[in-house]
C-alpha positions in Angstrom: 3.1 16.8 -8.5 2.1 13.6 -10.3 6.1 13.3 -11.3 6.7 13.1 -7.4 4.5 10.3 -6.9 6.2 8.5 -9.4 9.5 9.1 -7.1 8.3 7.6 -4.2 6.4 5.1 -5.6 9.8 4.1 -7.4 12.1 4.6 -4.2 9.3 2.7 -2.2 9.3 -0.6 -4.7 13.7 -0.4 -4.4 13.1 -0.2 -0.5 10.8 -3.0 -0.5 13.1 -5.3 -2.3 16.2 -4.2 -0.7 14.5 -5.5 2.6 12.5 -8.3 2.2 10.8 -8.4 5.7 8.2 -5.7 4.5 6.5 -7.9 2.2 4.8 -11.2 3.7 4.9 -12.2 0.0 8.2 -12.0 -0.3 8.9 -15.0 1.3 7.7 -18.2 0.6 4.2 -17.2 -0.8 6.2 -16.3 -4.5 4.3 -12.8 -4.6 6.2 -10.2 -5.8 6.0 -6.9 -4.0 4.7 -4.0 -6.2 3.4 -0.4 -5.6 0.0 1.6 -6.3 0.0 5.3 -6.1 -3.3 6.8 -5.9 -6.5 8.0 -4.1 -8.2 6.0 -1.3 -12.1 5.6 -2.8 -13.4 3.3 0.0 -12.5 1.9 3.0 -14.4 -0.9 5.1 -13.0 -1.0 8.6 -14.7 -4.3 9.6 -13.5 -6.1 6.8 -10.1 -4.2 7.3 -9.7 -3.1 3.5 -10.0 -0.2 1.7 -10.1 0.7 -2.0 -7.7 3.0 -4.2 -8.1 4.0 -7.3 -4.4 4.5 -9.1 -3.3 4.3 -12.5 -4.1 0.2 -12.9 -7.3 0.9 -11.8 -9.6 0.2 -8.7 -7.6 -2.4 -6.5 -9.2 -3.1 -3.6 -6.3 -3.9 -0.7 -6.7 -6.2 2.4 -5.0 -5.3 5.8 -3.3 -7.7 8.0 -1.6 -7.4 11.4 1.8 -6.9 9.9 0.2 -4.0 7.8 2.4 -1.0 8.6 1.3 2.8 7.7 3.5 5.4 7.6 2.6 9.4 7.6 5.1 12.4 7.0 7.8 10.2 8.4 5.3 9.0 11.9 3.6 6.3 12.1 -0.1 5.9 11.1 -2.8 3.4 11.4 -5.4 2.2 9.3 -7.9 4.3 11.2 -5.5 7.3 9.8 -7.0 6.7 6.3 -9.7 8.4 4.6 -11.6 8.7 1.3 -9.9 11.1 -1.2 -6.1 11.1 0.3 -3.3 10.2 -1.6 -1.2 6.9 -0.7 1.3 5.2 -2.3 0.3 1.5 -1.3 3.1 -1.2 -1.3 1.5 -5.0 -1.9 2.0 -8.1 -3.3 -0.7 -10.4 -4.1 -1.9 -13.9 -2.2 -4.3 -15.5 -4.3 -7.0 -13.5 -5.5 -6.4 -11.2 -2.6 -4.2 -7.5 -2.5 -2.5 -7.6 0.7 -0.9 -4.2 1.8 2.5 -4.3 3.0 3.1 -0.7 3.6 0.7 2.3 3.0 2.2 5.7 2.9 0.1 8.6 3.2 1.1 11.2 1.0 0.1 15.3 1.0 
């Protein structure tokens, strides 16, 4: 199961080059777009964040407006997430801060 992760996560960071309008960073802002898989620890919908903890560790992610979430192929919302699921975050950084481009929900 872990090897499948490692798929996505890998066909997720080719699709987030290929198209560069998924990542805020990838314009102008010189983050690079990179991906976390892992398990959602936290979440904070007031602060619009959440926390997952992945192979580089704890990262905690910020949500913005142009945020999207996907699930089995639907759309999703950040209201969809909860502690202990899987996701496959894709997110580049801006400043000291995570920002998730796309979050993939993954069973």
């Amino acid at each position: 199961m872990r090897g499948s992760f490692a798929v996505v996560a890998a066909s997720l960071l080719a699709l987030s080059f290929a198209q560069p309008g998924l990542s805020q960073g990838a314009i102008g802002s010189g983050g690079r777009p990179r991906v976390q898989v892992g398990t959602v620890t936290t979440m904070n919908s007031v602060t619009m964040n959440f926390t997952c903890q992945g192979k580089m560790g704890a990262r905690t992610y910020w949500v913005t407006r142009a945020t999207r979430f996907r699930a089995g192929g639907s759309d999703a919302s950040f209201f969809d997430l909860g502690t202990g699921g899987p996701v496959a975050v894709i997110f580049h950084d801006a400043g000291r801060l995570a920002i998730a481009d796309q979050v993939i929900f993954l069973r």
